[in-house]
Each structure stands twice: as C-alpha cells, then as structure tokens.
GUBATOR-474770 format. One line per 4 residues: number of its first residue (from 1); their letters; for each residue x, z, y of C-alpha. Coordinates in steps of 0.2 Angstrom, whole numbers, plus 2048, in hexadecimal, padded with zeros to 3 digits. Example, Ala and Ser with C-alpha at 12.3 -4.5 7.8 and 13.67 -1.06 7.14 Angstrom:
GUBATOR-474770
1 = as = 83E:827:7EA; 844:824:7FB $
end
This chain:
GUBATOR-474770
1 = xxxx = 67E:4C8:7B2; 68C:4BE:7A9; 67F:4B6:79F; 67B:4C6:796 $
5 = xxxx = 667:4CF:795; 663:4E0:799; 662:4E3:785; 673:4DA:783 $
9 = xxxx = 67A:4E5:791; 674:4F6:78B; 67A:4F0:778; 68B:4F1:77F $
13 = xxxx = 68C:500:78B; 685:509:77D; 695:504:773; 6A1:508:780 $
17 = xxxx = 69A:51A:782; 69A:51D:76F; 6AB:516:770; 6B2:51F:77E $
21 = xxxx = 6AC:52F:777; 6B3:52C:764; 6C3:52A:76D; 6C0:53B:778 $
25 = xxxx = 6BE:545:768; 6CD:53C:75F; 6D7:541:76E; 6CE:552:770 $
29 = xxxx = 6D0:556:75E; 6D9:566:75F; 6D2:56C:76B; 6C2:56A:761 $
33 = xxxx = 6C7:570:752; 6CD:581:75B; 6BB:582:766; 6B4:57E:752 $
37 = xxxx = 6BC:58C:749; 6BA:597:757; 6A6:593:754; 6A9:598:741 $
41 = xxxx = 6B2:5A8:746; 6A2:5AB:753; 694:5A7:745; 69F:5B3:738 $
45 = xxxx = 69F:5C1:746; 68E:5C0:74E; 684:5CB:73D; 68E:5D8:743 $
49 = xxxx = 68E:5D7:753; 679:5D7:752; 67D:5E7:744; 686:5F0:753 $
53 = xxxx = 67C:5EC:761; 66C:5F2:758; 674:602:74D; 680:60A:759 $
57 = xxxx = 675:604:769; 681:5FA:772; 679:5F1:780; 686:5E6:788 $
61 = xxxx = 68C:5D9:77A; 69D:5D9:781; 6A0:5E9:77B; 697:5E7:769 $
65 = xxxx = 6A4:5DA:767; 6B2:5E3:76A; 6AD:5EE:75F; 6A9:5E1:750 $
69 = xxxx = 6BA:5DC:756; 6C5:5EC:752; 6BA:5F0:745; 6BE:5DF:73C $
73 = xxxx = 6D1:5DD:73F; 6D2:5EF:739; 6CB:5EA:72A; 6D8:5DC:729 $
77 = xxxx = 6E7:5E6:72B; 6E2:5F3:71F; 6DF:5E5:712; 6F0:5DA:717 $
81 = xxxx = 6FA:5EC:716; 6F3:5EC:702; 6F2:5DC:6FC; 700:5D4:707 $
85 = xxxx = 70F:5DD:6FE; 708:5D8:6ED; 707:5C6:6F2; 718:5C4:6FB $
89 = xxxx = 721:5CA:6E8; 715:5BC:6E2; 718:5B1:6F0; 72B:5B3:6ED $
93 = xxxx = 72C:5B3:6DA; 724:5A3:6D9; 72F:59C:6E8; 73E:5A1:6DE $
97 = xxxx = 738:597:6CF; 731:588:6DA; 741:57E:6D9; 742:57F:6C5 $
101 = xxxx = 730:57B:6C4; 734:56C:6CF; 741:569:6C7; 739:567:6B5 $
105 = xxxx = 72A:561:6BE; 735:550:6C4; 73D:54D:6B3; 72E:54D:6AB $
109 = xxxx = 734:55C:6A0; 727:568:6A2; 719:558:69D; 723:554:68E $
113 = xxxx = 724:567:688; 710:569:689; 70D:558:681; 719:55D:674 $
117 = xxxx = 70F:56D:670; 6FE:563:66B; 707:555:661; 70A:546:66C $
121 = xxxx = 714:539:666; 725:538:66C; 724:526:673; 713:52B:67C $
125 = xxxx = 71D:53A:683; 72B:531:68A; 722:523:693; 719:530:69B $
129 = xxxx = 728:539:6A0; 72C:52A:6A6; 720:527:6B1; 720:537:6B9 $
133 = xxxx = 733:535:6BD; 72D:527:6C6; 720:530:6D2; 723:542:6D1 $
137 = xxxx = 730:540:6DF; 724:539:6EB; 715:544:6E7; 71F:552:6E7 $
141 = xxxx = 724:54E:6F9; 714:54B:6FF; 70D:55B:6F7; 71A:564:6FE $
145 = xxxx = 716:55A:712; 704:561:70E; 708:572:70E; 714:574:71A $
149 = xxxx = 708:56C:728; 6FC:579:720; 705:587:722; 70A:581:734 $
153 = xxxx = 6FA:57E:73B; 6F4:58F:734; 702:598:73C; 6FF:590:74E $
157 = xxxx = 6FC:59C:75B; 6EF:591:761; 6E6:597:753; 6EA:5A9:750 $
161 = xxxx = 6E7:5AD:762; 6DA:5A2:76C; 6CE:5A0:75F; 6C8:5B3:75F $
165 = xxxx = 6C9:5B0:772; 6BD:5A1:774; 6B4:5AB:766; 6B0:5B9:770 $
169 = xxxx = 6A9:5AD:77D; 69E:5A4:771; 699:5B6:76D; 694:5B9:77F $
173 = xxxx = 68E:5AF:787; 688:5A1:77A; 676:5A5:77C; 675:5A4:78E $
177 = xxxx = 681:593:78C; 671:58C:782; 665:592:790; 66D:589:79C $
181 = xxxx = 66E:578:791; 659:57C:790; 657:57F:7A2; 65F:56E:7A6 $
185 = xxxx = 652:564:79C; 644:55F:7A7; 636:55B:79A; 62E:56B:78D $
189 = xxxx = 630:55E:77E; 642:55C:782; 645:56E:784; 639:573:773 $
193 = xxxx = 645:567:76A; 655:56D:772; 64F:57E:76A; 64A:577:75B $
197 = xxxx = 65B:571:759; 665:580:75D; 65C:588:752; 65E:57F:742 $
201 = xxxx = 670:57C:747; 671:58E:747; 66A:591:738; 674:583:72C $
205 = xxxx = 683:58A:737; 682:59B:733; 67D:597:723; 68B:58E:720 $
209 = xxxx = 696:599:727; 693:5A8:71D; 692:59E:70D; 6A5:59A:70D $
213 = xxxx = 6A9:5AB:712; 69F:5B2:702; 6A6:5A3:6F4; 6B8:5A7:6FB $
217 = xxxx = 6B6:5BA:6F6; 6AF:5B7:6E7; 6BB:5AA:6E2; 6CA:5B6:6E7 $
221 = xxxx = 6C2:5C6:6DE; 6BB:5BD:6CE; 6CE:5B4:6CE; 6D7:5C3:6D0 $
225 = xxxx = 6CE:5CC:6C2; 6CE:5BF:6B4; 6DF:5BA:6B7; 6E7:5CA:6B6 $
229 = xxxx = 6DC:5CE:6A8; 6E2:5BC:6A0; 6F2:5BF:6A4; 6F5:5AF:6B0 $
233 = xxxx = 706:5B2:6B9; 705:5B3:6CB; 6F3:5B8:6C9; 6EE:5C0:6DB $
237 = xxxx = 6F8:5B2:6E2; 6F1:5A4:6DB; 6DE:5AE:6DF; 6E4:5AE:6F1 $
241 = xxxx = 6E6:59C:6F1; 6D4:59A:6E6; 6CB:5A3:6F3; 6D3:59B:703 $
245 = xxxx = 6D2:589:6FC; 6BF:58C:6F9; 6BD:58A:70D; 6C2:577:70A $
249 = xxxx = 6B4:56E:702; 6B5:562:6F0; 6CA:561:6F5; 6CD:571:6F7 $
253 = xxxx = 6C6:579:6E6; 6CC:56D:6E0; 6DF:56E:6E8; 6DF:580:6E2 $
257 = xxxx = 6D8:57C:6CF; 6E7:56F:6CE; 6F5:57E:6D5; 6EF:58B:6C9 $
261 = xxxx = 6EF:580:6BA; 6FF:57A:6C0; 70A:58A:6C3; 701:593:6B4 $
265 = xxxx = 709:583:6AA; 719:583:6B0; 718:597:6B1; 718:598:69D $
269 = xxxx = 703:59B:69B; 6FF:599:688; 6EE:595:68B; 6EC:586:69A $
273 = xxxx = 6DE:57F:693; 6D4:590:693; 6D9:590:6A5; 6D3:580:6A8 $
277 = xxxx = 6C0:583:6A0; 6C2:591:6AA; 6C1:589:6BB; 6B6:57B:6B7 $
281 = xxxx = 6A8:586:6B0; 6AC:591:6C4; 6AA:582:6CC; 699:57E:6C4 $
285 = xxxx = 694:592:6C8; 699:58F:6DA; 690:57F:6DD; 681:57F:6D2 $
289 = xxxx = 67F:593:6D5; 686:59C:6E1; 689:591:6EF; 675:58A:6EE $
293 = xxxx = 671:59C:6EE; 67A:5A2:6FD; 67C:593:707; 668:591:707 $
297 = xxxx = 660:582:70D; 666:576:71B; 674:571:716; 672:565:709 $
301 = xxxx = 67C:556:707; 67F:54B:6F9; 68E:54F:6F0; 696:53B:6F3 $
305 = xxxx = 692:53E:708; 69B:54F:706; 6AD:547:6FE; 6AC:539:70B $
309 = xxxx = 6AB:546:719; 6B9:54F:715; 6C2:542:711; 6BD:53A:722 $
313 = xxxx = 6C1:54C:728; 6D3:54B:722; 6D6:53C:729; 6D0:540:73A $
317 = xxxx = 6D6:552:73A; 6E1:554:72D; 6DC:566:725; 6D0:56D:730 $
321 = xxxx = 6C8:55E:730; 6C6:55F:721; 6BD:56E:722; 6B4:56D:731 $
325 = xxxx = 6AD:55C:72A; 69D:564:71E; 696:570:72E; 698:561:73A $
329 = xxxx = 68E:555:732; 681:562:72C; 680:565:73E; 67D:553:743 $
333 = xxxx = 671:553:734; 666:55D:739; 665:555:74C; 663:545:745 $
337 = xxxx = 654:54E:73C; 64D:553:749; 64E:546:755; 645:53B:748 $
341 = xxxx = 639:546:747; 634:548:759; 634:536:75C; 629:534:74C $
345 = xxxx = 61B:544:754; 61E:537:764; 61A:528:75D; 60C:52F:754 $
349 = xxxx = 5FC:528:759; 5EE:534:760; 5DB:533:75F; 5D5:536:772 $
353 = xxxx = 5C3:53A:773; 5BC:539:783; 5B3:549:78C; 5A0:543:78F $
357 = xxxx = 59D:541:7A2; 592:54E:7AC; 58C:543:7B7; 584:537:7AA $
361 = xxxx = 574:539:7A9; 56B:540:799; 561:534:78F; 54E:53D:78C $
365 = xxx = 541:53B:77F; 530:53A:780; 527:549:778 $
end
C-alpha cells in the first residue's frame, strides 16, 4: 500500500495514536488536573475512611465517607477560625508595606543599604544598583503575574467544589472501577499484571500523598516556632507560605526560601544570613531525612529528572502542573517497571522435560 510495508505502516499509526492522544490531554488538561487533585484529595481521605469503617463499624462506604467528610472540614473550620485572624493582620501589614518595599526594591536602595553594611565599595555598590534598576521592573512584573494566576486558580470554584465531589466518587466506587478494568482482560497474565500495577501504583501513590501532607506540617509548625522565637516579622505568615510551597517540588521550597529571605530583608531582620543557614540546613533535613523516611520506597527519582519534571509540568500546566508532575511520572515509572518485567519472565526461556510415555515398553535385564 503506497509503497509502504506492514512495519512502515505500523511505524506510523503508532505515531498518530501517540500524537493524537498528546493533543487529548493538552486539550483535556484541566479537566485532568481536577480528576488529579481529586485523586490526591481520595488517597489523603481513604486512611480514615478504612479507620471508620473498621472502628465505628460502618458497613456501607458511603456513609464512612461522609463522616471522614464532616469530620475533616470541621477540623478545617475550627483551625481557619484560629489561625486565619492572625494571618489576615499579617497578610495586611505586609500589603501595606509591599509598595515601599517595591519601591526600594526597584531603585535598588534596599541592595545598596545591605551592601553598605558589610563594607562593599561604593563603585561596586552602584553598578549593582544599576543593574537592578535595569530588571527589577520586569521581574517584579512577572512575580507579581505568578501570583495572581496563583491565587486565582486556587480560588476557582472548580476546585473548591468539584474536587470533594469527584473525590467522594473515587472514594466509592474506585475499587469496583478497578474490577471491572480486570474483568475485561481476557488472559490471567494480563489480569495478574493489571493487579500488579494497581498495586504498586497505589502504594508509591499513597505514599506520596501522605508524605507532602506530613513535610508541609512540619515545615509550617517547625517555621512558626523558630521564627517567633527569632523574632522574624511576619513569622506565622511567612510559615504559612513555607508549609504550602512544600507541595511544589525543587521550585517551590525553593520559591518560599527566596520570599522569607526577602521580606525579613526588607522587613528590618538584623540577622539574614542566620536566616539563610537556617533554611538551607531545613532543606537538607527535609530531603536527606525526613522526606526518605516518610515517603518510603517507590518513589525514587534522580534529582536532575525531578527539576525537568516540574519544569516540564509548569510548562504544560502552569502550577498544578508543576505539582502533579513528580506523582505522575512515578506512576508511569512503576508501569514501565512492570511491563519490562513481564516481558523479561515471558521471554525467558524454560526447560520442558518430557513426561516418559506409558505405553513404551520397559527395557529388562537378564538376572
């Protein structure tokens, strides 16, 4: 056919069904990023949900998650009705000072004041001034793009509303959805390593899952404490924003290092650079200790696939891509895994030895 072979052929519908479903998921992308966090809300919930079913002897699921449900949003509230007030008077004391900040921070003032105070020379001083003059307008306009398509996204009613919904379905009726995947598949090796792959999917999943939720606690209690007893302004607030940026991986510890260092410069902090030893030693404790010791194994990834990830995620999905970037490939990680090695046990060869026939007849020795 039009000079092509079969191989030829197959080459390129294989291209076009890759390429047609790239395209499907650009297109589909917020609808995927909503049916993804509502699978993070799912794998957060499902512990308790288990806890209820098997503690207060709640047979029907429905019900155990409506309970884990008001139970966890009560929990919520009460927390917001503390902490909230306390971070609006933050919130709004740093707003009120953001345009002097930025201000100083365009003219270059606020660079030349803390190069002043460890002895620069005042030519090196004013070509850096200079040069922040230059590019602070344009990087302040971009920062400030960031977090306003932040802030937006997470105030979408798409995602305060339908993601507990489609969470409660994954809830439900997840389990019977896998079943029915495994009824379909004809052969019992495709459906052991259908199972194979739920399972471990699950697990580096769930895993995953409950990892961020710990780091980011930790991050905002351990913040909290050790900035107030430092004496950082704007210490619960800028813990708040520690602890929520710790659910973006490498950028967004990174992101929150950088707005601490920053507004506690600007703020009048008499000791950055404390600050600053401060946060890198945290992130070595939360990478080398206490993420390996919560997150567990499967999801390993080398630290130069993890950055190109989420930046890959940021460039398809902008912020939650960012975030949903680590989980996903993990997750095709471990079906890559285990397709290789299903088609390795296939391709293995086997010794066959032969049953001895019946019917042969028996060789006999002379006594």
């Amino acid at each position: 056919m039009l000079g092509l072979d079969t191989r030829a052929l197959r080459v390129i519908w294989t291209a076009l069904v890759v390429a047609a479903t790239l395209g499907l998921i650009y297109v589909l992308r917020h609808l995927l990023v909503l049916l993804a966090f509502s699978v993070f809300l799912a794998y957060l919930v499902f512990p308790l949900v288990s806890i209820v079913q098997r503690v207060v002897h709640v047979r029907r699921r429905a019900v155990a998650i409506g309970l884990v449900y008001l139970a966890v949003f009560g929990v919520l509230f009460g927390g917001s009705a503390a902490l909230v007030p306390m971070l609006t008077d933050e919130a709004t004391a740093l707003a009120q000072r953001l345009p002097e900040m930025s201000k100083r921070v365009q003219s270059g003032e606020i660079i030349g004041e803390l190069l002043r105070r460890y002895g620069w020379e005042a030519s090196t001083i004013a070509s850096i001034e200079r040069a922040v003059r230059a590019h602070a307008q344009g990087l302040a306009g971009e920062a400030q793009a960031v977090v306003t398509a932040g802030l937006k996204w997470l105030a979408s009613a798409w995602m305060v509303v339908l993601v507990p919904i489609f969470a409660f379905f994954i809830l439900k009726d997840g389990e019977r959805l896998a079943a029915s995947v495994e009824s379909v598949i004809d052969s019992r090796v495709g459906r052991g390593l259908w199972r194979e792959i739920v399972r471990d999917v699950d697990q580096v999943l769930g895993n995953y899952v409950r990892a961020l939720i710990v780091l980011c606690v930790v991050t905002f209690v351990v913040w909290s404490v050790l900035f107030y007893v430092a004496g950082v302004p704007y210490a619960l607030l800028l813990a708040a924003i520690g602890g929520a940026l710790e659910f973006v991986p490498v950028v967004g510890p990174v992101t929150a290092g950088v707005i601490v260092i920053a507004v506690s410069l600007f703020a009048g902090f008499t000791h950055p650079w404390l600050l600053v030893g401060f946060l890198v030693l945290w992130r070595g404790v939360q990478d080398y200790v206490t993420s390996p010791l919560i997150m567990g194994k499967g999801v390993e990834l080398h630290p130069a696939v993890v950055i190109f990830c989420v930046l890959a995620g940021g460039e398809i999905g902008g912020v939650p891509g960012m975030f949903l970037a680590v989980p996903v490939f993990a997750a095709v990680k471990i079906i890559g895994q285990r397709l290789g090695l299903r088609k390795a046990e296939s391709s293995r060869p086997t010794l066959v030895v032969a049953a001895p026939d019946a019917k042969a007849p028996r060789s006999t020795r002379p006594d």
